[in-house]
Residue, then its C-alpha position, 0 to 999 in steps of 0.5 A: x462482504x469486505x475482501x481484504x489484503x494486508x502487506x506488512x513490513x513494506x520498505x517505504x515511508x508510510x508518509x510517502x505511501x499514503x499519498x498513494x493509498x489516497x490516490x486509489x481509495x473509493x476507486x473501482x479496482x480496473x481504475x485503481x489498476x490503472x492509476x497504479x500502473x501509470x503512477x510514477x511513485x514508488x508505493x504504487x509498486x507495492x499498493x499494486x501487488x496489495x491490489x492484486x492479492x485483495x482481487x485474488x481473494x475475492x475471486x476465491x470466494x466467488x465475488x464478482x469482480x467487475x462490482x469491486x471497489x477500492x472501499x478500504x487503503x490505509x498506511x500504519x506505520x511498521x517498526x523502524x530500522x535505526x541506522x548510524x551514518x558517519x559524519x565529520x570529526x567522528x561523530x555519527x548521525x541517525x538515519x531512521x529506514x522506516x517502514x509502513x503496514x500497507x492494507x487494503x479493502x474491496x467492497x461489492x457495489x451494487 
């Protein structure tokens, strides 16, 4: 049985939080908990949070937890935040904040 946790509209390029999404896939979640709180990327913070929630849901529906693996941690892109920045002579350019759908999958290995 699958417990999952979902952050939507997350303030961080999905480019960015992918390379923390692939950090932590496959990984037991004690390990996974510890690569996060040692890691220096700003996604960590938010995959962190993710984790934390996916591990309080297996804990509800009575999973024992010390068999939990990270099976599932993708990125989908959210919508974008489109932005204009002044520049010189009057012009104005783009600036694209962009924002990321963080989900995450415990399994029970056995």
């Amino acid at each position: 049985m699958a417990y999952q946790a979902i952050h939507r509209f997350a303030r961080i390029a999905p480019r960015k939080a992918r390379l923390v999404a692939a950090m932590i896939r496959g990984q037991r979640i004690d390990d996974a908990m510890t690569a996060l709180s040692f890691s220096k990327k700003r996604a960590a913070w938010y995959f962190k949070a993710v984790l934390k929630s996916a591990i309080a849901n297996a804990e509800e529906k009575e999973a024992n937890v010390q068999n939990l693996y990270v099976s599932e941690s993708r990125v989908d892109e959210g919508p974008t935040m489109k932005r204009w920045r002044p520049k010189d002579r009057g012009r104005a350019h783009p600036i694209r904040k962009r924002t990321s759908h963080l989900h995450l999958s415990l399994d029970e290995r056995s």
